[in-house]
C-alpha positions as CSV (number, residue, x, y, z in Angstrom):
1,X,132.5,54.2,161.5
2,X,135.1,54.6,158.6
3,X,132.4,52.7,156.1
4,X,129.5,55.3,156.9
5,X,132.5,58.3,156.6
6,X,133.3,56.9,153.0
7,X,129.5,56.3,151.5
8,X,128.6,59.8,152.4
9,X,132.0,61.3,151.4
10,X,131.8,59.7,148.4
11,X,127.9,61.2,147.9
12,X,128.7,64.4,149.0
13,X,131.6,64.6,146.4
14,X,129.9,63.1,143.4
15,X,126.9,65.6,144.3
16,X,130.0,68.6,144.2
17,X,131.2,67.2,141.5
18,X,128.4,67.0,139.2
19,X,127.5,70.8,140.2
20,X,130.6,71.7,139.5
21,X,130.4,70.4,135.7
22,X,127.2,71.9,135.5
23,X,128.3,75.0,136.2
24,X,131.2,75.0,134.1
25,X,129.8,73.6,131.2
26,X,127.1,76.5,131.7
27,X,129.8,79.2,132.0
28,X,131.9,77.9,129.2
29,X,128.7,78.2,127.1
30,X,127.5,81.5,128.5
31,X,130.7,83.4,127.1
32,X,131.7,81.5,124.3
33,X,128.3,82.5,122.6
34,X,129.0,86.3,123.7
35,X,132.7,86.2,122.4
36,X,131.3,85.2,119.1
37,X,128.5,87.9,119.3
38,X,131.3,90.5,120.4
39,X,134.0,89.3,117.6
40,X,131.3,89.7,115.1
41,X,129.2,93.1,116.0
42,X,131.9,94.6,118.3
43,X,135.4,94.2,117.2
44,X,134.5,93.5,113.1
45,X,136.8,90.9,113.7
46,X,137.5,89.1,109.8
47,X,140.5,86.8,110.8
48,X,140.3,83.6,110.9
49,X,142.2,81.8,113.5
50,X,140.0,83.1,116.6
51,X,137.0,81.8,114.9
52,X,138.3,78.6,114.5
53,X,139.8,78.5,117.4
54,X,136.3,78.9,118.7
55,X,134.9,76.7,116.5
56,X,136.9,73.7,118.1
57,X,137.1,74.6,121.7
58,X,133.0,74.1,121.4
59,X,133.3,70.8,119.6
60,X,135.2,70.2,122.1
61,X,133.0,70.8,125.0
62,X,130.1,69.6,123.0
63,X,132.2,65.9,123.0
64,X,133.0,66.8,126.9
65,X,129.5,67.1,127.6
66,X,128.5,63.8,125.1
67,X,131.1,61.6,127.3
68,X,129.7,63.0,130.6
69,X,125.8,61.9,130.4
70,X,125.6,62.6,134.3
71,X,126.3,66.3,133.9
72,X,123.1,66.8,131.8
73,X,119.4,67.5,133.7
74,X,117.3,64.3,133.4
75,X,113.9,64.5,134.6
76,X,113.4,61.6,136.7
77,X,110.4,59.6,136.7
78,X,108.9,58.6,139.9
């Protein structure tokens, strides 16, 4: 009983898990492309530091995203 508990614990949590990248990955992306949009058309923004601050925290999710290959939608061939 405690082998079947752990197999489909351990596929229910890698399914959570993966949604949950997904999601966040998505999110992240979502407003990081609108804070730009609202720094530049909104607020007139012409400092520099919150641009480059941007600037790395999406290399830095584009790397995130590069090391996790599962997090991405693959069409899967039958």
């Amino acid at each position: 009983m405690g082998s079947d508990y752990k197999k489909e614990f351990t596929k229910v949590y890698s399914h959570l898990n993966l949604w949950v990248k997904r999601i966040y990955i998505t999110a992240f992306n979502i407003y990081a492309w609108y804070w730009l949009y609202r720094e530049i058309f909104e607020r007139h923004t012409t400092e520099f530091e919150p641009y480059l601050l941007w600037f790395f925290t999406t290399v830095g999710m584009h790397f995130f995203v590069l090391d996790n290959q599962d997090s991405l939608f693959k069409i899967k061939k039958k």
